[in-house]
N, CA, C and O atoms as a GROMACS GRO file, in nm:
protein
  460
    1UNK      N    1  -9.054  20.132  -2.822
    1UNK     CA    2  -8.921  20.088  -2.784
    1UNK      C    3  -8.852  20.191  -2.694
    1UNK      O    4  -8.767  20.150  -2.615
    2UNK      N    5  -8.885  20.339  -2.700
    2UNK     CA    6  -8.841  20.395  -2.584
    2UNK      C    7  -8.843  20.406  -2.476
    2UNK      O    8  -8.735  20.420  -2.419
    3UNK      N    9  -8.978  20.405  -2.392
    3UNK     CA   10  -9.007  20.381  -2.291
    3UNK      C   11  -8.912  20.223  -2.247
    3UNK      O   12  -8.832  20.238  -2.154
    4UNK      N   13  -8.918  20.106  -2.298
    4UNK     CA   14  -8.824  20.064  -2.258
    4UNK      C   15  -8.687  20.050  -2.233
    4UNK      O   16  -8.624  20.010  -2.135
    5UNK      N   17  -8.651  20.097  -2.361
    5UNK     CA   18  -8.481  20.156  -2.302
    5UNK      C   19  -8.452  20.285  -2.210
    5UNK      O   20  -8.365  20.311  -2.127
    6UNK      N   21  -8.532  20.334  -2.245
    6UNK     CA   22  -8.553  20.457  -2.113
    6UNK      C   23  -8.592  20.420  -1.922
    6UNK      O   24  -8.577  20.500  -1.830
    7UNK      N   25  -8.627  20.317  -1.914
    7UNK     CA   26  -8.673  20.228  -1.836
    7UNK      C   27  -8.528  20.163  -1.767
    7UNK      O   28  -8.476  20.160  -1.655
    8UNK      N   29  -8.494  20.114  -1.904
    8UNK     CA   30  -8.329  20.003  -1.869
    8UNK      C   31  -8.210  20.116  -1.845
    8UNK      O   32  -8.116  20.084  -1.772
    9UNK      N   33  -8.211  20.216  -1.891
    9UNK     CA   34  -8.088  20.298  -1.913
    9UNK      C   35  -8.113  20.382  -1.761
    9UNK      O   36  -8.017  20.431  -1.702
   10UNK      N   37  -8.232  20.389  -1.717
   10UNK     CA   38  -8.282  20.475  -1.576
   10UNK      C   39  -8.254  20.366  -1.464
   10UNK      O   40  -8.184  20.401  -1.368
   11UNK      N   41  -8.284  20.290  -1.467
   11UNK     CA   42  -8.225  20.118  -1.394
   11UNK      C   43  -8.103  20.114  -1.378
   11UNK      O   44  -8.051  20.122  -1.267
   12UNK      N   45  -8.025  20.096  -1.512
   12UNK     CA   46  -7.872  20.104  -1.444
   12UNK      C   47  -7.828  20.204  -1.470
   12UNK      O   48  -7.766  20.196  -1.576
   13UNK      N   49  -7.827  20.355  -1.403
   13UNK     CA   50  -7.758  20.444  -1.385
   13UNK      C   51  -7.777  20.455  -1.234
   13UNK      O   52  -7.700  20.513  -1.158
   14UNK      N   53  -7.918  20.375  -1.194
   14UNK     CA   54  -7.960  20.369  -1.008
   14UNK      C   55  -7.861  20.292  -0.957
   14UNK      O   56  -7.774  20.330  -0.880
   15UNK      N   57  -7.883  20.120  -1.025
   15UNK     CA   58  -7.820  20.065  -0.953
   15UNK      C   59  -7.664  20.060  -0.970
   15UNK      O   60  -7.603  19.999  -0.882
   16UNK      N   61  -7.598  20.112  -1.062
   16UNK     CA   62  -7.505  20.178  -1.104
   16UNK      C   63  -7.414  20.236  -0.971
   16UNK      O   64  -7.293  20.228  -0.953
   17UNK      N   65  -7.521  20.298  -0.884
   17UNK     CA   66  -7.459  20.369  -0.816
   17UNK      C   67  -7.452  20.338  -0.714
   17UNK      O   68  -7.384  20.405  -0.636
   18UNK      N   69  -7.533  20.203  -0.666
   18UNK     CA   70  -7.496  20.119  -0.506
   18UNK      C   71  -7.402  20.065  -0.482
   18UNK      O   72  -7.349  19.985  -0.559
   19UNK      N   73  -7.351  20.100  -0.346
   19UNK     CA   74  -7.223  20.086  -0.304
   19UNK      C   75  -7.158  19.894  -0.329
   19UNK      O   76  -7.045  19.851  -0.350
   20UNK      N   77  -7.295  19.819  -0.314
   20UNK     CA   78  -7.241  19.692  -0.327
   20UNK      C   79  -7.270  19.621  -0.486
   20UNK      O   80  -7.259  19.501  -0.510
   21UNK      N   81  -7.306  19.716  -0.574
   21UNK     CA   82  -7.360  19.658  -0.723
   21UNK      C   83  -7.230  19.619  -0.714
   21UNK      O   84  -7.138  19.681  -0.661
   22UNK      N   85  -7.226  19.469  -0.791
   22UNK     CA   86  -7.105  19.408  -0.863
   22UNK      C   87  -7.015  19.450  -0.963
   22UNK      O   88  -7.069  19.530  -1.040
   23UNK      N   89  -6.908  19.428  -0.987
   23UNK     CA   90  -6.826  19.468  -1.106
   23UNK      C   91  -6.854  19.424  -1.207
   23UNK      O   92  -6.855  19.308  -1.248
   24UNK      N   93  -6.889  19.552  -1.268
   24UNK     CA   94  -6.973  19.510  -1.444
   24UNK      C   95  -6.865  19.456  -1.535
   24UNK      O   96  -6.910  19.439  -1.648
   25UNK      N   97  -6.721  19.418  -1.522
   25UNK     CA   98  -6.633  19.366  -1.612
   25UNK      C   99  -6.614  19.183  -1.552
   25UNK      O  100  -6.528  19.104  -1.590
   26UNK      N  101  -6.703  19.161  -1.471
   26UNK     CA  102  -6.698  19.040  -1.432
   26UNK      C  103  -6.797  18.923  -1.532
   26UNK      O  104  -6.880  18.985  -1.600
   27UNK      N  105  -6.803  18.780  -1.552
   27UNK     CA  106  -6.814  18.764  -1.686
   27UNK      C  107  -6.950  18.740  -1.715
   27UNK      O  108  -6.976  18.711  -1.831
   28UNK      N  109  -7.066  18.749  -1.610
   28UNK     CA  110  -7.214  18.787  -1.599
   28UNK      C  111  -7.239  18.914  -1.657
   28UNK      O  112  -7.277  18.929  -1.773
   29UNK      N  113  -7.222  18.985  -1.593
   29UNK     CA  114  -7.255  19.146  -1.615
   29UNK      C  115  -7.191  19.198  -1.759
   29UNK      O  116  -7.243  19.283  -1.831
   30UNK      N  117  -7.074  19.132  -1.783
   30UNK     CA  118  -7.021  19.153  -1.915
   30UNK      C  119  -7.110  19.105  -2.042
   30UNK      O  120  -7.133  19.150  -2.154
   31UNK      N  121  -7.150  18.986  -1.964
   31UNK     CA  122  -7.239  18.907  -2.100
   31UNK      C  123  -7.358  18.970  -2.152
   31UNK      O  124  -7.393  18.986  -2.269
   32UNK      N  125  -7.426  19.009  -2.019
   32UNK     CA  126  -7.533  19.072  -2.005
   32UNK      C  127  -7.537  19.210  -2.108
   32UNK      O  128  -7.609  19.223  -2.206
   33UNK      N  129  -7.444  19.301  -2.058
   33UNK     CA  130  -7.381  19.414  -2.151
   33UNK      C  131  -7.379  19.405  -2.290
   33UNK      O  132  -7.421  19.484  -2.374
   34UNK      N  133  -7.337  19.322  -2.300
   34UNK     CA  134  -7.260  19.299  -2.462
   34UNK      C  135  -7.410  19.221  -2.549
   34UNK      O  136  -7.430  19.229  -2.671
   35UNK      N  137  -7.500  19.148  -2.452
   35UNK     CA  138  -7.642  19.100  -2.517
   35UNK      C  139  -7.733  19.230  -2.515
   35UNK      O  140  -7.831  19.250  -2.588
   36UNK      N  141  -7.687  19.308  -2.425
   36UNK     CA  142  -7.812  19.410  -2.454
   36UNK      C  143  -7.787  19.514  -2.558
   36UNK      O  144  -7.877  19.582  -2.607
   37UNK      N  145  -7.650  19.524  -2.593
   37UNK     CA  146  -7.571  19.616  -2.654
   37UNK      C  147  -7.623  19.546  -2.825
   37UNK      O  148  -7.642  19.617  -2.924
   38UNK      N  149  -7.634  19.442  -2.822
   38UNK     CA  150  -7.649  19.377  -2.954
   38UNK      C  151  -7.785  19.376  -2.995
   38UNK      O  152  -7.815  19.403  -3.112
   39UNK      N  153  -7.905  19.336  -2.876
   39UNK     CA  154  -7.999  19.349  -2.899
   39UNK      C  155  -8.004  19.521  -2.951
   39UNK      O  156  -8.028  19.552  -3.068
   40UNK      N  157  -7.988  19.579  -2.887
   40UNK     CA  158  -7.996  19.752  -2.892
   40UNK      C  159  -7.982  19.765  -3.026
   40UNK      O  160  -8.071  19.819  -3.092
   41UNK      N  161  -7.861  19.713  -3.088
   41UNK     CA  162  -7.811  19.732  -3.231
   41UNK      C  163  -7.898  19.668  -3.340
   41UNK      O  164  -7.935  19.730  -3.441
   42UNK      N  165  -7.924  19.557  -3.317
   42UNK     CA  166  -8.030  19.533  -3.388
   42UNK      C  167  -8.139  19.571  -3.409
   42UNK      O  168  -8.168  19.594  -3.527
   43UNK      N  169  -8.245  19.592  -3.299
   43UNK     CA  170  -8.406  19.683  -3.277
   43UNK      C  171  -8.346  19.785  -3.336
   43UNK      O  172  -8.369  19.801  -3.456
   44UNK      N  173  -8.238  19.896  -3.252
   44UNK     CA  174  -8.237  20.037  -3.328
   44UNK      C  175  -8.168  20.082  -3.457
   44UNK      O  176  -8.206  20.180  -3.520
   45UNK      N  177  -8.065  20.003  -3.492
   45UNK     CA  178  -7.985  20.083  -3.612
   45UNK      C  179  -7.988  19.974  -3.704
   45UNK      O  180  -7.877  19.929  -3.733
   46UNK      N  181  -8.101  19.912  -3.765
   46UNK     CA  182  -8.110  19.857  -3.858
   46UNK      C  183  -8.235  19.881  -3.980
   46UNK      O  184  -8.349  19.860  -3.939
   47UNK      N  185  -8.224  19.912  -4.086
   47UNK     CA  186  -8.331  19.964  -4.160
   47UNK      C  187  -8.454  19.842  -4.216
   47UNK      O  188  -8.447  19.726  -4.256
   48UNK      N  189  -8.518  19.898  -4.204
   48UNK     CA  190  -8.694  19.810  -4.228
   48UNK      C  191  -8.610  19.704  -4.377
   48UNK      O  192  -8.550  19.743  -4.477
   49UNK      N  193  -8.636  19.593  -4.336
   49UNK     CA  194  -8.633  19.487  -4.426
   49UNK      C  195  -8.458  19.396  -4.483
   49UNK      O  196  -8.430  19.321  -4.576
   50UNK      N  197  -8.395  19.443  -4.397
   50UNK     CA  198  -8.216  19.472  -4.391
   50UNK      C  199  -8.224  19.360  -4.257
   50UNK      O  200  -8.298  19.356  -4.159
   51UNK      N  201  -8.089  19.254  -4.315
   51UNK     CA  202  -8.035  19.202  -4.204
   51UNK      C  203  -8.008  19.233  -4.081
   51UNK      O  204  -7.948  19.340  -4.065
   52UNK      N  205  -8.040  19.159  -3.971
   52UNK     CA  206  -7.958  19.235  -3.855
   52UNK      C  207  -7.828  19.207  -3.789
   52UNK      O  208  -7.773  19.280  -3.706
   53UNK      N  209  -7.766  19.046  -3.853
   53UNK     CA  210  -7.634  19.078  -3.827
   53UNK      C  211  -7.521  19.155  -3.757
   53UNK      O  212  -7.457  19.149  -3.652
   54UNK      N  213  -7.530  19.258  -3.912
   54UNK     CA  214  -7.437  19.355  -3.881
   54UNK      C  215  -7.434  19.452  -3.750
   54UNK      O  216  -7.352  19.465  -3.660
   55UNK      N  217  -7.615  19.546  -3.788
   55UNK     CA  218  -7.618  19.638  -3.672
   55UNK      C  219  -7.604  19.529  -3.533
   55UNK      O  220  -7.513  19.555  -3.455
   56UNK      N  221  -7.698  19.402  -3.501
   56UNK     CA  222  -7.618  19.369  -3.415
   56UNK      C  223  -7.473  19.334  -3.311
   56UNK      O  224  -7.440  19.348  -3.193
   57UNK      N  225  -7.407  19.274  -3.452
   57UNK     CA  226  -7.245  19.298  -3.351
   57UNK      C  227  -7.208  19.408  -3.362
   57UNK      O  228  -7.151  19.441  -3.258
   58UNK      N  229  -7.210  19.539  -3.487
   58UNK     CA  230  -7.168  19.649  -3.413
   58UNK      C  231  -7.261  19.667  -3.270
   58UNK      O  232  -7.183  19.722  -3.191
   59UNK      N  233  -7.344  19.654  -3.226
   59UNK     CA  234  -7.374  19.682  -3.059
   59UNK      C  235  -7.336  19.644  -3.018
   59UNK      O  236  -7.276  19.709  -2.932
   60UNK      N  237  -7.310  19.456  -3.019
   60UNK     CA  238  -7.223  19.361  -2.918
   60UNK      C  239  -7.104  19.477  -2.889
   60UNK      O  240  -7.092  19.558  -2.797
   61UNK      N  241  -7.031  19.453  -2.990
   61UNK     CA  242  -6.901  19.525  -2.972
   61UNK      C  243  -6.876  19.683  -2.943
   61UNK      O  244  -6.759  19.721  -2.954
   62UNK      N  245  -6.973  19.778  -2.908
   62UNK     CA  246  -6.963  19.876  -2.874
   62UNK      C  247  -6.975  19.890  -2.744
   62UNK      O  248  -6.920  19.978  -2.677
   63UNK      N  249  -7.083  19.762  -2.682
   63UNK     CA  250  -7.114  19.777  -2.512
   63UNK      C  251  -7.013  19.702  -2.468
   63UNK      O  252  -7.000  19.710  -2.346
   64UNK      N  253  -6.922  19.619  -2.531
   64UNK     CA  254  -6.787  19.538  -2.504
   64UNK      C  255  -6.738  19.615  -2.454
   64UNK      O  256  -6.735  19.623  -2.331
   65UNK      N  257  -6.663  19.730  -2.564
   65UNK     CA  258  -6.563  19.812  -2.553
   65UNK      C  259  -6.606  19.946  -2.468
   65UNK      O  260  -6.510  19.995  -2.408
   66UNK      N  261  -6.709  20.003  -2.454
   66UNK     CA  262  -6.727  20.116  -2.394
   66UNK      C  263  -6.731  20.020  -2.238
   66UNK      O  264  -6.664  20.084  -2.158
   67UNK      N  265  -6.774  19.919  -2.185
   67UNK     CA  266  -6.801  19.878  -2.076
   67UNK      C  267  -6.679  19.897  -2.019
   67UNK      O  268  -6.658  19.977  -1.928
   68UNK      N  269  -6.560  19.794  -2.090
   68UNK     CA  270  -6.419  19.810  -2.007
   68UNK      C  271  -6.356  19.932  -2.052
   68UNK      O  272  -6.238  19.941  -2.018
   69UNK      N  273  -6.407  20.040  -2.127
   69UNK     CA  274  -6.333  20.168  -2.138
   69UNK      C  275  -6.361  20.255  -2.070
   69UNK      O  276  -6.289  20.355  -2.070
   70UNK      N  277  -6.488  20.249  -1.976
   70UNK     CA  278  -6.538  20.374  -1.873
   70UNK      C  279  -6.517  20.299  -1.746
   70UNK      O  280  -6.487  20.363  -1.645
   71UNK      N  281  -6.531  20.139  -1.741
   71UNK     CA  282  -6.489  20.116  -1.610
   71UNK      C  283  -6.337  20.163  -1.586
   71UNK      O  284  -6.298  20.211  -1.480
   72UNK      N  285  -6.276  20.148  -1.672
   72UNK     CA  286  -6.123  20.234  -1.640
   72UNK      C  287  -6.132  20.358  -1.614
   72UNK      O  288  -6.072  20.404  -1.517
   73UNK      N  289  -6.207  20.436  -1.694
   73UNK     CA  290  -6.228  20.587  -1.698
   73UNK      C  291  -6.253  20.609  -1.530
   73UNK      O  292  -6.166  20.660  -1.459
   74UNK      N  293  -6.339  20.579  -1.495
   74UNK     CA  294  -6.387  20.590  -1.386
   74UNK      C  295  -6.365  20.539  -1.282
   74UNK      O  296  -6.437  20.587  -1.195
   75UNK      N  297  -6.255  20.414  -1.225
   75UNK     CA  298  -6.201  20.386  -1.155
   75UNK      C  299  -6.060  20.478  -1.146
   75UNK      O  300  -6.005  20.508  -1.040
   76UNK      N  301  -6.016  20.515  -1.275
   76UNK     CA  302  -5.887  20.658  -1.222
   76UNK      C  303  -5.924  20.801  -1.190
   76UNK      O  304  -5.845  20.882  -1.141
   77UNK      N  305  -6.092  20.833  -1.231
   77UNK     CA  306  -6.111  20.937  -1.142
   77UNK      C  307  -6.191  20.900  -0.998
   77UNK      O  308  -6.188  20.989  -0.912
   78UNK      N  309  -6.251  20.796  -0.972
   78UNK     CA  310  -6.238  20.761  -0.819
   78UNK      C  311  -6.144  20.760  -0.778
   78UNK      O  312  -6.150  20.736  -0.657
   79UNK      N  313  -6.022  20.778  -0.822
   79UNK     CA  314  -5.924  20.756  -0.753
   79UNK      C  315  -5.887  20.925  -0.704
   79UNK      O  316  -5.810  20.936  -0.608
   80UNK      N  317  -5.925  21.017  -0.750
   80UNK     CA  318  -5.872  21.178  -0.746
   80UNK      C  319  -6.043  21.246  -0.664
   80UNK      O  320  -6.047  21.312  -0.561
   81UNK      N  321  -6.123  21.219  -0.720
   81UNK     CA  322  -6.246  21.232  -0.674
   81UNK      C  323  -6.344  21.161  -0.556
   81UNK      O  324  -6.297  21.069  -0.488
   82UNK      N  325  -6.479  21.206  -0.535
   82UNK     CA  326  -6.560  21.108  -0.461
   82UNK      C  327  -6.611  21.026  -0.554
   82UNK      O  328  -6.671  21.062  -0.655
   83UNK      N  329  -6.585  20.896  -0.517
   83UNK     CA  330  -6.645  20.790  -0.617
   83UNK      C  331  -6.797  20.820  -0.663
   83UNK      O  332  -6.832  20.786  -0.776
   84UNK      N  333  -6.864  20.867  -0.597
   84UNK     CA  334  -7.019  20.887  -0.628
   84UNK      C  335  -6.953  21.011  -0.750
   84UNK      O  336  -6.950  20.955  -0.860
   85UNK      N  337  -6.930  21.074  -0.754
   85UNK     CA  338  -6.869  21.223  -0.845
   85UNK      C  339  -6.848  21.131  -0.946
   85UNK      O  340  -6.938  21.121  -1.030
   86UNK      N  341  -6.721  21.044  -0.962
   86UNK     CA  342  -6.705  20.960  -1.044
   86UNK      C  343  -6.776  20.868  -1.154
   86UNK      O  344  -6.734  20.827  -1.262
   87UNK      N  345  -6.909  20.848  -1.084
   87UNK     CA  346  -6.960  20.760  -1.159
   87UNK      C  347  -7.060  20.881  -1.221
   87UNK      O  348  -7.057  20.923  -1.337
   88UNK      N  349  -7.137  20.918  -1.128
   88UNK     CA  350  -7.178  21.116  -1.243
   88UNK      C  351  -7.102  21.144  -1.386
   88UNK      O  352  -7.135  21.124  -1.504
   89UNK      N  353  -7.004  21.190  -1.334
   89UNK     CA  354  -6.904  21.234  -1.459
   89UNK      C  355  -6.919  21.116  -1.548
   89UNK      O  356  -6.967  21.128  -1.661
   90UNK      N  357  -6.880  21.000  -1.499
   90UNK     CA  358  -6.918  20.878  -1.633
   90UNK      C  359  -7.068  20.904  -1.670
   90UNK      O  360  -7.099  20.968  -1.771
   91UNK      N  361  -7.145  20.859  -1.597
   91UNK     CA  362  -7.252  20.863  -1.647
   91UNK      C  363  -7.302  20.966  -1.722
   91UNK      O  364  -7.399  20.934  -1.791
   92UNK      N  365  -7.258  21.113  -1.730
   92UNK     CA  366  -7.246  21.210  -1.815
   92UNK      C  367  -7.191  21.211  -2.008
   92UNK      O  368  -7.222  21.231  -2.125
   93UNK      N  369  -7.088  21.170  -1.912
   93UNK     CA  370  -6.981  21.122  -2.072
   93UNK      C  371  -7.060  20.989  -2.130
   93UNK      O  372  -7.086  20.996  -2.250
   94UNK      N  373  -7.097  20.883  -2.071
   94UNK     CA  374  -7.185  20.770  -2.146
   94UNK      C  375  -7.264  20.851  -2.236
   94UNK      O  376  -7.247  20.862  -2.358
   95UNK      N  377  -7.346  20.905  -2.169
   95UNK     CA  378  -7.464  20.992  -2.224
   95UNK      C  379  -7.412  21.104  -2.351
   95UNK      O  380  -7.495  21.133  -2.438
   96UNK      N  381  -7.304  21.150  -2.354
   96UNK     CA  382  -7.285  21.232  -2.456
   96UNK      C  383  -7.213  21.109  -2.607
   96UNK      O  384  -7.258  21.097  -2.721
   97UNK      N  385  -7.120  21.053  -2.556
   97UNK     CA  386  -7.073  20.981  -2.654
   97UNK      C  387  -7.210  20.925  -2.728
   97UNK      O  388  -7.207  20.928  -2.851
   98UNK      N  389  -7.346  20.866  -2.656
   98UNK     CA  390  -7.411  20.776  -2.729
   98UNK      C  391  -7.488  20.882  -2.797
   98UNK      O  392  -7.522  20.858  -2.913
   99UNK      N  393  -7.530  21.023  -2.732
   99UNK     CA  394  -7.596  21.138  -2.835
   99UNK      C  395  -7.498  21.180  -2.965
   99UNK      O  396  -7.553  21.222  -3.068
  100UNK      N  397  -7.387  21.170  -2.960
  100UNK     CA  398  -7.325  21.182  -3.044
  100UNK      C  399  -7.310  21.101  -3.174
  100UNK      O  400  -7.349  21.148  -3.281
  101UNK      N  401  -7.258  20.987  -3.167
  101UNK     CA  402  -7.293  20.867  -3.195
  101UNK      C  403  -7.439  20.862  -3.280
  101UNK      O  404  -7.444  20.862  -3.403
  102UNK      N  405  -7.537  20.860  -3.206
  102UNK     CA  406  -7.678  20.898  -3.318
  102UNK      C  407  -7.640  21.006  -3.359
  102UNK      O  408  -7.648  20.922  -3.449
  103UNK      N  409  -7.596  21.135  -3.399
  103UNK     CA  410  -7.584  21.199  -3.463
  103UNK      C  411  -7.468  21.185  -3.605
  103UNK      O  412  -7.462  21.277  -3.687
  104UNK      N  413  -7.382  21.063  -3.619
  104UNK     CA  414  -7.326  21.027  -3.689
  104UNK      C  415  -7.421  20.999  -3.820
  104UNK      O  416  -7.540  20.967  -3.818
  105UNK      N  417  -7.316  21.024  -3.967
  105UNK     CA  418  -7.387  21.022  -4.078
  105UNK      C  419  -7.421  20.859  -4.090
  105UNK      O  420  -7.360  20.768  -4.034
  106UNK      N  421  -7.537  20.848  -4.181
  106UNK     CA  422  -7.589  20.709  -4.173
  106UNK      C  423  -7.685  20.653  -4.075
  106UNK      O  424  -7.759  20.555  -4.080
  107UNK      N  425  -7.651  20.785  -3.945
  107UNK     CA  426  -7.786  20.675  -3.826
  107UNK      C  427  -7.878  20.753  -3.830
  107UNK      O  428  -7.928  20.740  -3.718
  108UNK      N  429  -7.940  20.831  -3.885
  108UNK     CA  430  -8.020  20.865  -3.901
  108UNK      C  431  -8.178  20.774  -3.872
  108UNK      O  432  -8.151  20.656  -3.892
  109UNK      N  433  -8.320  20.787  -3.835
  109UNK     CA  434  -8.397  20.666  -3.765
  109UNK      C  435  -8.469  20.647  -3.945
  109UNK      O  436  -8.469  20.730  -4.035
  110UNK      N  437  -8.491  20.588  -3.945
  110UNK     CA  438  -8.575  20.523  -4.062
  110UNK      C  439  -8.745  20.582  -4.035
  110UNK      O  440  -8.812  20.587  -3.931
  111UNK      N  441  -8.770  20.613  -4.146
  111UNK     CA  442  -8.917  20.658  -4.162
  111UNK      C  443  -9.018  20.611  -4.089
  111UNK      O  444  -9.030  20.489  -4.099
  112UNK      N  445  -9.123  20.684  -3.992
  112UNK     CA  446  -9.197  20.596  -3.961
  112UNK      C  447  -9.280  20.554  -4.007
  112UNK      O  448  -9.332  20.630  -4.088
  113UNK      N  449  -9.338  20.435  -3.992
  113UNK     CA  450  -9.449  20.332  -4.066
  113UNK      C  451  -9.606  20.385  -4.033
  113UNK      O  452  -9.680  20.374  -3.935
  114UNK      N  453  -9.623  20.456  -4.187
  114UNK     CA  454  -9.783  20.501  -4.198
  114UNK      C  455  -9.914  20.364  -4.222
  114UNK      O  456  -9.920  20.293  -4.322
  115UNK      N  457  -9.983  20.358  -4.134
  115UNK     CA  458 -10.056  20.261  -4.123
  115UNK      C  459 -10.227  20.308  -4.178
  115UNK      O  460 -10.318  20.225  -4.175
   0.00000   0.00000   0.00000
């Protein structure tokens, strides 16, 4: 499962950064967000044999809210900065909040499966 999210997360931090990528708060790119955010929650923060429900909408609702909380973030420092700088610095801060975040009590990864 890493190599693929490592894959997706290297993808859009590229296209992230082309001058004509669309506005990710528009209601495609939003949907998109908020399905991958859920999928995410489910595959990763759910323990072997446990509903996925829950960890799913907590993801829905974390790629919801972080989506329109850094597109703000980062449209008021494009506004003081070079927009390319701008989306760096976000893409920095994405990256720390979600290392952080796994380091929260409870997320710990579940044992791996001895075969």
């Amino acid at each position: 499962m890493r190599v693929p999210a490592t894959l997706g997360a290297a993808g859009e931090i590229i296209y992230d950064k082309i001058p004509s990528a669309g506005d990710r708060t528009e209601p495609a790119p939003l949907i998109a967000r908020v399905g991958s955010g859920a999928l995410a929650g489910a595959v990763g923060a759910r323990a072997p044999g446990e509903p996925i429900l829950l960890p799913a909408a907590a993801g829905a609702l974390a790629a919801g809210i972080a989506t329109l909380v850094f597109h703000r973030l980062r449209a008021a420092l494009a506004a003081r900065v070079r927009p390319v700088l701008a989306a760096v610095a976000e893409d920095l801060l994405a990256a720390g909040v979600a290392a952080a975040a796994l380091r929260l009590p409870g997320t710990s990864s579940p044992p791996p499966v001895v075969t």
